[in-house]
N, C-alpha and C positions, 0 to 999 in steps of 0.2 A: 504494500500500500504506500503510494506516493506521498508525504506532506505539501497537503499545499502551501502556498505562498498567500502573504497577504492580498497582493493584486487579486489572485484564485479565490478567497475566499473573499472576499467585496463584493465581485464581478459574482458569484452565485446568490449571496445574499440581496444583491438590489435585482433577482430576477423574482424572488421568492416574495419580497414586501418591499415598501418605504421603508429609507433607514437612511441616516445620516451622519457623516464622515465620523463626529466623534461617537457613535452607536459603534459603529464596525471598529476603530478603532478599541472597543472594549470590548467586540466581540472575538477580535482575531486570537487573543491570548487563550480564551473559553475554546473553540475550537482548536490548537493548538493541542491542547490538554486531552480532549476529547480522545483526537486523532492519534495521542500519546498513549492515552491508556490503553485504547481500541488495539494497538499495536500489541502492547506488552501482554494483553489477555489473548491475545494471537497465541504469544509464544509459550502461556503456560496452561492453559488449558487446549489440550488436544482435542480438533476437531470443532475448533472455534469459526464460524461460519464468515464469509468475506461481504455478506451480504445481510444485513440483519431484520426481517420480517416484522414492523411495526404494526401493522394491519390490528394485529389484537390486542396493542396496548390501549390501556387511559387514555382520553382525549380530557382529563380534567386533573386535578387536582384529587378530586372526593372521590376517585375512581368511574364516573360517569364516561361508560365506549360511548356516548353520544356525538 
């Protein structure tokens, strides 16, 4: 899995919603992290998937699939 770049990671999020320079500036370090961990659970759980199926999480807080 590539890390993106700042540039990479703007250019997807202003396709996603409104957001503004200093928004992504405080997002880029959060994604960063994400893309970090996502890695290192790559390498210690075998069989850790490259694609991860959201479909059936929470769409809230309170657990509401709504």
């Amino acid at each position: 899995m590539a890390t993106p770049n700042s540039n990479q990671i703007a250019q997807q999020v202003r396709l996603l919603a409104p957001i503004s320079d200093e928004e992504i500036e405080q997002l880029v370090p959060l994604i960063g992290g994400l893309t970090d961990a996502t890695a290192r659970l790559k390498e210690i759980l075998p069989g850790f998937p490259d694609d991860l199926d959201g479909s059936s999480l929470s769409r809230t807080v309170d657990g509401d699939p709504r």
